[in-house]
ROZANU-15521 format. One record per residue (C-alpha): x, z negated, y negated; residue number from 0. Coordinates in steps of 0.25 Angstrom, whole numbers, plus 5000, padded with zeros to 4 digits. Example, Ala and Ser with C-alpha at 12.3 -4.5 7.8 and 13.67 -1.06 7.14 Angstrom:
residues 2
+------+------+------+-------+
:    u :    w :    v : torgu :
+------+------+------+-------+
: 5049 : 4969 : 5018 :     0 :
: 5055 : 4971 : 5004 :     1 :
+------+------+------+-------+
END
This chain:
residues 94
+------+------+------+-------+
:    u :    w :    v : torgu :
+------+------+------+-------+
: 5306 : 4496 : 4692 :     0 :
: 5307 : 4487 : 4704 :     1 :
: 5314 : 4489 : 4716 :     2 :
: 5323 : 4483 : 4726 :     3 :
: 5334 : 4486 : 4736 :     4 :
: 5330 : 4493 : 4749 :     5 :
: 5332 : 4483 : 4760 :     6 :
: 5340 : 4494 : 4767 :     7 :
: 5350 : 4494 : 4758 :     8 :
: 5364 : 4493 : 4767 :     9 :
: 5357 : 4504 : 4777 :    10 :
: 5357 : 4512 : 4765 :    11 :
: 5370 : 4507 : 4757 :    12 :
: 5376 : 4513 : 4771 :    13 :
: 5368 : 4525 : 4768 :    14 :
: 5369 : 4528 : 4754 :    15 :
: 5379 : 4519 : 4749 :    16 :
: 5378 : 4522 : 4733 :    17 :
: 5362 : 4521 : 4734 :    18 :
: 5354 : 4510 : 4729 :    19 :
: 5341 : 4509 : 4738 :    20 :
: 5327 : 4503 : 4732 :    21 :
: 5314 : 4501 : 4734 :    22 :
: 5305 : 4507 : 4723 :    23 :
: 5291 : 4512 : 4722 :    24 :
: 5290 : 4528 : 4720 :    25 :
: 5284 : 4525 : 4706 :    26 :
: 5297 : 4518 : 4701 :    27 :
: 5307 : 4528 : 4708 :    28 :
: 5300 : 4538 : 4699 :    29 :
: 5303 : 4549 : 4711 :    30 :
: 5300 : 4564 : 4706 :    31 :
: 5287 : 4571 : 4704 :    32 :
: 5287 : 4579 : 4716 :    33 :
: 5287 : 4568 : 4726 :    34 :
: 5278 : 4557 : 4717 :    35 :
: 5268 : 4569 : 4717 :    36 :
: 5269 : 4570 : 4733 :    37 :
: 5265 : 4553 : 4736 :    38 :
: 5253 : 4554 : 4738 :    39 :
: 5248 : 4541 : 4747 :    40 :
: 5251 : 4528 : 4738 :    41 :
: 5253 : 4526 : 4725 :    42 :
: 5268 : 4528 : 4720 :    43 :
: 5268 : 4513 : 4716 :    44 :
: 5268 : 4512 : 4730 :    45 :
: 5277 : 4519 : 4736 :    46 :
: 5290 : 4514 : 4739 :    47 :
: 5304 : 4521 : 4738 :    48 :
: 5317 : 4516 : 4742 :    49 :
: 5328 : 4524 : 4736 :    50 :
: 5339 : 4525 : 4724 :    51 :
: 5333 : 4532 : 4714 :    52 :
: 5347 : 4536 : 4708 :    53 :
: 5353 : 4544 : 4719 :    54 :
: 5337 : 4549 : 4721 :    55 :
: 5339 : 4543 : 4737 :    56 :
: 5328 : 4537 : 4745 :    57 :
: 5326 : 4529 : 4757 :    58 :
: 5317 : 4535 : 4764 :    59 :
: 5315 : 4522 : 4775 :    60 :
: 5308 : 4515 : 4763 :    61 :
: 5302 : 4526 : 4756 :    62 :
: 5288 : 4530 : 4758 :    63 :
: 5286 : 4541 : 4767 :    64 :
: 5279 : 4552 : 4757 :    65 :
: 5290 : 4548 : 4747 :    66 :
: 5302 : 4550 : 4755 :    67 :
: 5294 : 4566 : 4760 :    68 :
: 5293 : 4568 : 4746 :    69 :
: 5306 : 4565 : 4742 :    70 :
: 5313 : 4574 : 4753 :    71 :
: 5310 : 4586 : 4744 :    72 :
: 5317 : 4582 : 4731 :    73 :
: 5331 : 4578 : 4726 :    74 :
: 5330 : 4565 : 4734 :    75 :
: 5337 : 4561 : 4746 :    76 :
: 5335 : 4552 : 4758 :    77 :
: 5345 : 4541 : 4760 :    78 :
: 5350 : 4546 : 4774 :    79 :
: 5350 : 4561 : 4767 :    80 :
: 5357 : 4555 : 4755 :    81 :
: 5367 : 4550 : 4765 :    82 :
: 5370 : 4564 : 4774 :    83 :
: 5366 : 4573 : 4763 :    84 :
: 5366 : 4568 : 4748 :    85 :
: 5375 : 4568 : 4737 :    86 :
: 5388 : 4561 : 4741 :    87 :
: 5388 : 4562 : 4756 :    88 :
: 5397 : 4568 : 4765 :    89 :
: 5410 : 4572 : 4762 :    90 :
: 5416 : 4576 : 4748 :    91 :
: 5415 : 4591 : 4743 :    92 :
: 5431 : 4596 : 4741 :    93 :
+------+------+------+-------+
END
C-alpha cells in the first residue's frame, strides 16, 4: 500500500493527537461498500483520502468532496468532529 504523511500534520497532532494522518487512494483505504458504491465521477484508484484508517478518521481538507459526503452517513468521523465529539473528548465519565 503506498502512502505518506499528510503535510498538515502539526495542524492536526494539535487536533487529534493519537491519530496518524496519510495520504491514500480510496482503493487502498478499502472504505465500506456503501460509500465505494456512492463515487461515482473518477475511478477509485484516483481518489484520494487522507485519513487514519485505525481510528476510521478522515481529513476532510485533503479528501475528495464526494468521499467526504459519503462518509458523513457511517461510522466515520471528520477530524474536527472527532475532536468536539468522538471517542475520548471532553471530560471523563465518573
Amino acid at each position: 500500500m503506498s502512502s505518506r504523511s499528510c503535510p498538515d500534520w502539526p495542524n492536526l497532532m494539535e487536533m487529534a493527537p493519537d491519530l496518524q494522518f496519510m495520504h491514500y487512494t480510496v482503493a487502498e483505504a478499502q472504505l465500506p461498500v456503501d460509500v465505494l458504491t456512492s463515487i461515482s465521477h473518477v475511478t477509485l484508484g484516483d481518489v484520494a483520502i487522507c485519513c487514519d484508517l485505525e481510528h476510521h478518521v478522515y481529513y476532510a481538507g485533503h479528501t475528495d468532496s464526494q468521499v467526504a459526503e459519503a462518509l458523513r452517513g457511517t461510522h466515520w468521523y471528520e477530524v474536527h468532529e472527532y475532536a468536539e465529539r468522538g471517542p475520548g473528548s471532553g471530560p471523563a465519565a465518573a
